[in-house]
N, C-alpha and C positions, 0 to 999 in steps of 0.2 A: 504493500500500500504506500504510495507518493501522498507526504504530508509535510506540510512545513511546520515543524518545530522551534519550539524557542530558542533553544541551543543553536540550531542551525540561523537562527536569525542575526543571532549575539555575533556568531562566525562572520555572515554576510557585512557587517558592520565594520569590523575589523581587517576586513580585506582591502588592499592595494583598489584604489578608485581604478575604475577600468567599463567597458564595453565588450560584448561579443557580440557579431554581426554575422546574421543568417540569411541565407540566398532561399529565396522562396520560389519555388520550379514552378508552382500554376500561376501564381498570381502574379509572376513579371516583379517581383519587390527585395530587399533587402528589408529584416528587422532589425533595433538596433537594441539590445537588451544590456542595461544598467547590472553590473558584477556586484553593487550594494545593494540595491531593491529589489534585484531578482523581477524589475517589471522591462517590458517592451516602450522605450522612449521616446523612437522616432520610427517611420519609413519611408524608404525611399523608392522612387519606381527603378527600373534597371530597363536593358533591353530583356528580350525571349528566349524563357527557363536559363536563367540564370542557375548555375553550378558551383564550378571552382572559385574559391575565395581566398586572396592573401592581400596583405597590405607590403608596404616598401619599410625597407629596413627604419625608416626614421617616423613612419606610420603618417605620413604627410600625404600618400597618394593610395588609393583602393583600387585594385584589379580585381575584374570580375570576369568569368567565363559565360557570356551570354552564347547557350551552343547554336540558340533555333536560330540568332542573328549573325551568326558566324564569325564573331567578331571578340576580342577582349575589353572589357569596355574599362576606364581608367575615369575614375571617381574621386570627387573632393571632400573626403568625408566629413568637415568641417559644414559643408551647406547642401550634399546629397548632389550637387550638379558633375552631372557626365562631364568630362572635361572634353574629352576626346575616347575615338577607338582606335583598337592595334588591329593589322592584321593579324589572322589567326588561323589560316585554313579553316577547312570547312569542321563544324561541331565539334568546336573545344571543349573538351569536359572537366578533364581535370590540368592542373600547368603549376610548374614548380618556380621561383622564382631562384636565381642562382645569387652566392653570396657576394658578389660583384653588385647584386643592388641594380643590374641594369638589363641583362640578359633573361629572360623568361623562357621555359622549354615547356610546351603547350601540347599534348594526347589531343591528336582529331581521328575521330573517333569513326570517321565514314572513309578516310583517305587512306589508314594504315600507313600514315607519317608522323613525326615528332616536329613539330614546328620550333623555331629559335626568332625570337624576336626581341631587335634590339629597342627599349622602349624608351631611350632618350632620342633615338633616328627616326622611331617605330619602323620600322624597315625590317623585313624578314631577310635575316643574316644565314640561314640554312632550315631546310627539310630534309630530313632523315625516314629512311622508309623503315620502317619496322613492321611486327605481326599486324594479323588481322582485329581489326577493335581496341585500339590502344586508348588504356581510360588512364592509368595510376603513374605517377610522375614524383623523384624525390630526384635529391641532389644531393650529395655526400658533404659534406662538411669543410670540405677541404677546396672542393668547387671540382675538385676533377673528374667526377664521372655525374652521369647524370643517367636515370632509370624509368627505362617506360616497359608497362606491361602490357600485355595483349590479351584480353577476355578469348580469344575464339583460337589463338595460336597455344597460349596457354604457356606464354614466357616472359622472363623480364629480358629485355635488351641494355645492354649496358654499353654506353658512350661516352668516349673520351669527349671532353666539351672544349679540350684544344684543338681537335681533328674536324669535330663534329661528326665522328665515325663512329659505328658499333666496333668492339674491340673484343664480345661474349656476348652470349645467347642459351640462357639457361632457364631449363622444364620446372615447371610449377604442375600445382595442380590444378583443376577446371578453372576457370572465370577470375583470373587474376583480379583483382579491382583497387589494392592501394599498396604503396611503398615506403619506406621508412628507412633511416641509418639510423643507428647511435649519435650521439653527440659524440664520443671519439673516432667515430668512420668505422671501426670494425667490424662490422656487422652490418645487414640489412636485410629488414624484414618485408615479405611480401604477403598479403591475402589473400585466398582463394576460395569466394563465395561461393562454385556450387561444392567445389572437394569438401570446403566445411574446412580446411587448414588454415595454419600459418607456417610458412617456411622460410627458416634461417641461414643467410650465405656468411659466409667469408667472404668479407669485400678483398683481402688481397689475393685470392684464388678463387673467391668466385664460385668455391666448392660447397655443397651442403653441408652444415652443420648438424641444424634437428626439425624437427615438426612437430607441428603442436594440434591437436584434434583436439573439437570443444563436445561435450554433452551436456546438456542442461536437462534438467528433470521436468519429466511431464513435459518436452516438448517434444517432437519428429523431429530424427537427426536431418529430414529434409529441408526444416524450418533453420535449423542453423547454419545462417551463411555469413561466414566474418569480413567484412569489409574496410569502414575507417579505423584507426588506431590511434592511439598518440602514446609515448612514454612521458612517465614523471621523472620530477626532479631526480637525475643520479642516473637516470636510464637502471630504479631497482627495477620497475615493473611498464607491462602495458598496458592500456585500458582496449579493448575490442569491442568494436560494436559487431551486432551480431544479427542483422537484418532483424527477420520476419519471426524469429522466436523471442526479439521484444526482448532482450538482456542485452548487459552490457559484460564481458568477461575480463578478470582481474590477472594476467600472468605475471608470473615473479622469471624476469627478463635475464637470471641470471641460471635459475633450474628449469627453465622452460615448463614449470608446471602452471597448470591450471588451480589458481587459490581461490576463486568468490567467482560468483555470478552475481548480478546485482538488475531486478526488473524495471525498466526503463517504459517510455512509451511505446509506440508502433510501429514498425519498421524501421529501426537505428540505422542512422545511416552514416555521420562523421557528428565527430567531435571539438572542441577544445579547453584549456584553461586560464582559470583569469588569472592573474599577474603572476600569484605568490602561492599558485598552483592547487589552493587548498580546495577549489570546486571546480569540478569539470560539468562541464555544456554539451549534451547531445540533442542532435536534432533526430527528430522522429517525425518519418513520412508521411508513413497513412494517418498517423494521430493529429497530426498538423502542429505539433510542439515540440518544446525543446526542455528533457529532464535535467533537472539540478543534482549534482551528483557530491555529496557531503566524501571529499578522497580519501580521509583518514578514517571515517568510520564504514567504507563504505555502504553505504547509502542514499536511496534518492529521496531529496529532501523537500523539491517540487516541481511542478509544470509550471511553465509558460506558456500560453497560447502565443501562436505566429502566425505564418500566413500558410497556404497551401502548399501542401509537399514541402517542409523544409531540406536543403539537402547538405549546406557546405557551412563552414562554420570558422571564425576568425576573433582571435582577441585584439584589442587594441587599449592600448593603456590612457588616461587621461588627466592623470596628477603631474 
C-alpha cells in the first residue's frame, strides 16, 4: 500500500531543494514535480510522445527526445520555451549525453542507427548503423565508449566515440531496453525486458560477468520485464524497474543478488533521484504517475499524478 507518512514527510523536508521532470508520451507535456512537496508545479507542452530526458551538465539547457516529431527538442527550463530542435534521425527514443557536455548519441529506433549530434553546431557529426531497434544508450565515464542496444538484434554495440566506430558486439538476452556503467567505468549493465534479465560486462573485455533473473511473488514471470535502472550512491546497489509486474527490484550491485522488491505503480518504466539520493522517482505508464520511493527504508511512500503514459525521468537541482 502507497501512503505518505509523516516520517517520510519530515524526510521530504530535509532534502536538497531540487525538481524531477517527467516526459509524458500521450499528452505531448513534460511534468515538473517539486523533490520537497512531493506535488507537480508546473507543465510544459513539448513536441510528439516525448521520451528520452536529460539536462546539460550545468542544468541550464533540457533535451528532450520528441520520437513522433523526429526531432531533439532543446528547452529552457527556466520559462518551458522550446529554444530550438537538433536533428535526430528518424524516432529518437532514448540519447545519452557525453561528458564533453556537447556531443549527444541519440537510439532511432526505425533507422537501426546511432545518431551523434553536435548540439552547440547542432549538426549531425556521424550515424552509426547498429542492430535492428536500437532504444538504450549510456556512455562510460571516461567518454570513450559509448553503448546502444538493439531490442530485435538483441545486443549492445559498443563504440569508440573517437572513431565513431563499433569496436564489439555483444549477445544479451531478448528486448535489450537500457544501459548503464558504474561510476568507475568497470562494469556495464544492460536490461532485457522480454529474457526478464540483467547482464553484467566487463567494460575492458567486454566479457560477461553474471546475470541476474528477477521473480517476484504472485506475479507471471511473463509480467517481469526489467527495463530502466539507476544505481545509488557508491554504485552499492541498483534500483530496477520492472515493467508490467508493477515493482520496482532492489540489487546489491556488488553480489548481484536480488534483496527487496518494492510495489510501485503500473507499468515502471524509468526512474531517478533527487539531489542527496535519499528518494527515488518512478514513472508508471499505464497508472499515469510517478511513485515516491523512501531508498533507505525501502518503500513507497506516494503517488503523484502526471500526465498520460509517463515515460522518462530527470533531476535537476534548484538551490
Amino acid at each position: 500500500m502507497i501512503r505518505t507518512t509523516l516520517a517520510a514527510l519530515l524526510l521530504t523536508t530535509t532534502a536538497h531543494a531540487g525538481e524531477i521532470w517527467v516526459t509524458n508520451e500521450k499528452d505531448d507535456t513534460v511534468s515538473v514535480i517539486s523533490t520537497e512537496t512531493l506535488e507537480v508545479i508546473k507543465t510544459y507542452e513539448t513536441g510528439e510522445r516525448p521520451r528520452g530526458i536529460t539536462f546539460s551538465k550545468d542544468f541550464s539547457l533540457l533535451y528532450i527526445c520528441a520520437s513522433d516529431s523526429n526531432a531533439v527538442q532543446v528547452m529552457d527550463p527556466n520559462s518551458g520555451e522550446i529554444l530550438h530542435d537538433l536533428p535526430s534521425g528518424e524516432d529518437p527514443e532514448q540519447f545519452v549525453l557525453h561528458p564533453d557536455d556537447r556531443h549527444l548519441y541519440i537510439a532511432n529506433e526505425d533507422d537501426a542507427i546511432t545518431t551523434v549530434v553536435d548540439t552547440e553546431t547542432r549538426k549531425v557529426v556521424a550515424q552509426i548503423d547498429v542492430g535492428i531497434e536500437p532504444e538504450g544508450m549510456a556512455v562510460s565515464p571516461d567518454g570513450k565508449i559509448a553503448i546502444t542496444t538493439s531490442e530485435t538484434t538483441n545486443m549492445a554495440h559498443w563504440i569508440d566515440t573517437e572513431t565513431q566506430e563499433l569496436f564489439a558486439n555483444t549477445l544479451v538476452d531478448s528486448r535489450p531496453r537500457h544501459a548503464e556503467f558504474l561510476r568507475d567505468g568497470s562494469e556495464m549493465w544492460v536490461s532485457s525486458e522480454i529474457g526478464g534479465t540483467l547482464t553484467i560486462f566487463d567494460t575492458a573485455t567486454q566479457a560477461e560477468k553474471a546475470k541476474i533473473s528477477f521473480e517476484v511473488q504472485g506475479v507471471h514471470p511473463d509480467r517481469v520485464q526489467p527495463v530502466g535502472f539507476e544505481f545509488t550512491d557508491g554504485d552499492t546497489h541498483a534500483f530496477v524497474a520492472l515493467g508490467p509486474s508493477n515493482h520496482v527490484a532492489v540489487v546489491n550491485a556488488e553480489t548481484y543478488e536480488v534483496e527487496d522488491y518494492i510495489l510501485v505503480g503500473r507499468r515502471v518504466w524509468h526512474m531517478d533521484f533527487n539531489e542527496d539520493r535519499s528518494l527515488l522517482f518512478t514513472t508508471n505508464g499505464v497508472s499515469g504517475d510517478v511513485t515516491v520511493i523512501d531508498v533507505a527504508k525501502r518503500e513507497a511512500i506516494k503517488s503523484i499524478k502526471v500526465g498520460r503514459f509517463p515515460w522518462g525521468a530527470a533531476f535537476r537541482p534548484t538551490n
